[in-house]
N, C-alpha and C positions, 0 to 999 in steps of 0.2 A: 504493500500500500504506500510506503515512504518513496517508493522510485516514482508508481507512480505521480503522486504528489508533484515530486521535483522536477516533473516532466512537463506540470503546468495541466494536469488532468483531474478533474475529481473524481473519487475512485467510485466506484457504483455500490460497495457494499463494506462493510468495516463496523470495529467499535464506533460506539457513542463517541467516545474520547479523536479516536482520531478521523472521526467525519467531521466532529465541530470544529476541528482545528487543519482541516485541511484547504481553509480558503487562508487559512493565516497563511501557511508553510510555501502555498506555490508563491506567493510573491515575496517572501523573506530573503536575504541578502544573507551567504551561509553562516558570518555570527550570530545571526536573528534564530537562524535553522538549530542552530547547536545550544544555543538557550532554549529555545522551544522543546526541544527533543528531552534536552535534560530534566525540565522540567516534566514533561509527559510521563516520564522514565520511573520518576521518581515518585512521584504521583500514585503511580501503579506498585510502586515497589508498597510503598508505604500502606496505602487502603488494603492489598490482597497478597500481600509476600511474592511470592515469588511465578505464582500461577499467572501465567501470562506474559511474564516478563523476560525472560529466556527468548521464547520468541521474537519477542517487541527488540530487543537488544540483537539478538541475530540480525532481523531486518535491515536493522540501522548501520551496523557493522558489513552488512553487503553493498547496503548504497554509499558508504564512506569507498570499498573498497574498487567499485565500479564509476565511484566519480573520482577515483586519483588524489581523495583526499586523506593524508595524512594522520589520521586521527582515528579512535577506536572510544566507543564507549564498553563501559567496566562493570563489572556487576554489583558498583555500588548507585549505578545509575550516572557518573559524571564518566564526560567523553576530553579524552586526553589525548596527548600527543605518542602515534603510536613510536616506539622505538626499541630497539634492542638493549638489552642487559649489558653489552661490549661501549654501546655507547653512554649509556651513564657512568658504568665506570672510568671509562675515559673522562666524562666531565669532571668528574671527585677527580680522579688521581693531580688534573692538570692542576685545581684549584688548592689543592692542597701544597702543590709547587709553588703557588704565588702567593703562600702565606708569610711574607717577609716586607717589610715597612717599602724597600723600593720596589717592589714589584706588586703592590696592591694597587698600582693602580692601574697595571692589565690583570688583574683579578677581578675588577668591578666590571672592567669591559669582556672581559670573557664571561661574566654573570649576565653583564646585557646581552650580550648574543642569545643566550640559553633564554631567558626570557623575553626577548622578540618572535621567537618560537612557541610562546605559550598560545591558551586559546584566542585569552581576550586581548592581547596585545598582539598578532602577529603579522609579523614585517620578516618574513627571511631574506629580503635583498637588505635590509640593515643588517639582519640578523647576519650576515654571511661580511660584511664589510666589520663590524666589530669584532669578529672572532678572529679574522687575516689580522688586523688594527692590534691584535691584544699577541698574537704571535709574532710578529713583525717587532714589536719592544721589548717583547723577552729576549728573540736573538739580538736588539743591539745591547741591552744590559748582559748577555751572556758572552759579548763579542768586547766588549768594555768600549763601547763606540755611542756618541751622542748624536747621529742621526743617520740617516739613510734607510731605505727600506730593505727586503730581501736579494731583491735583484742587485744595488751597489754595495754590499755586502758580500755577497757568492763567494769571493775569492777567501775570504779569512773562514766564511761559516766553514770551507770546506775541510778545514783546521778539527772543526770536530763532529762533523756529519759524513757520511759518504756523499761524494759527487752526483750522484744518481739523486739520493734524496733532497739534495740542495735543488736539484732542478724541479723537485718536485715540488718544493715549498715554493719556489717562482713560479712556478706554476700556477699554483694558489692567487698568488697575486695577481700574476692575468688574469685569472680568473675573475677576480675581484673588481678591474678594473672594465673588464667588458662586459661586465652584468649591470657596471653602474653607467655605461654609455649607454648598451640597450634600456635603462630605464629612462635616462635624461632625454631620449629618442621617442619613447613610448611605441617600444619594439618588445615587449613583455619584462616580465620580472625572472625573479630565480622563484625557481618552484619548492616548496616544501621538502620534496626527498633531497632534491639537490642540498639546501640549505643544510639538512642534517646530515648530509654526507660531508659534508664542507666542516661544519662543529668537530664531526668525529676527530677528522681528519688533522684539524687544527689544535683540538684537545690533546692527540696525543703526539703531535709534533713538538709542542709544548713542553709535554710530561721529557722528552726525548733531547732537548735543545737542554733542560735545566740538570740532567743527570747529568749531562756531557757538559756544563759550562765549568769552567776553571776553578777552582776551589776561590771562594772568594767572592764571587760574582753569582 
């Protein structure tokens, strides 16, 4: 019934619950859709345990999965960002790297990317420019260098990375750099997967850049 819905169709038969609300849902903007739902969710959870809701929460978890959107609702009724066990670790481990007075302040910006990602904030083309932003300062604090980004750096990071990975963390940076031209163009944004692949990515470059930096730094 929710696909239909999001198709702009009202469905011919359904609960009480989600006939009244499926004139809300086809014109909702998907923040509006993911408040709604969760409310629905919970609603259900609440009045009748569980009978019904299993279902109602499968539903939803299909049309997340067939609209390419990155999220999953939970069996406590609230819809989160879907991700792997590898990348939350990844997030702790970096964060716990940057527990040191000069380097909290790509700790805060490695916390903003993770929360640009959340529901009701989310921006993953910031998201994905604050995480490069918070990598990029660990390696000049780990390089004992007061500016430059990854690319005018290369040649000393290679000092304690392999050459391969150096190219890969510039890499990052194009990247970064051409997701924010396509947006200044209004030629799309960076997409949710991409954005958490980008976190991962950057979280544990991090964790990797500070093990390897100089005693000292």
């Amino acid at each position: 019934m929710l696909e239909t819905i999001r198709r702009g169709a009202t469905p011919a038969y359904g609960t009480r619950e989600a006939l009244s609300t499926a004139g809300l849902l086809q014109v909702c903007d998907w923040l509006e859709f993911f408040e709604a739902v969760e409310y629905i969710a919970k609603g259900m959870l609440k009045r009748s345990g569980t009978a019904g809701f299993s279902a109602f929460t499968q539903e939803v978890n299909e049309v997340f999965a067939d609209e390419g959107v990155a999220y999953t609702i939970t069996n406590t009724g609230d819809i989160v960002l879907r991700v792997t066990t590898e990348y939350v670790q990844a997030g702790s481990d970096a964060m716990s790297m940057l527990d040191r007075d000069d380097l909290e302040v790509y700790g805060r910006q490695l916390t903003d990317a993770y929360d640009k990602l959340k529901l009701r904030k989310l921006d993953p083309t910031s998201a994905v420019a604050a995480a490069v932003g918070a990598l990029e300062g660990v390696v000049r604090v780990a390089l004992g260098v007061d500016s430059g980004n990854i690319s005018a750096n290369r040649t000393r990071l290679r000092e304690l990375l392999h050459p391969t990975l150096v190219n890969a963390l510039v890499n990052l940076e194009a990247y970064r750099g051409d997701i924010a031209a396509r947006h200044e163009a209004n030629r799309g944004d960076v997409s949710q997967e991409e954005a958490i692949a980008v976190l991962h990515m950057c979280s544990a470059a991090i964790t990797l850049v500070r093990q390897r930096a100089p005693k000292g730094r």
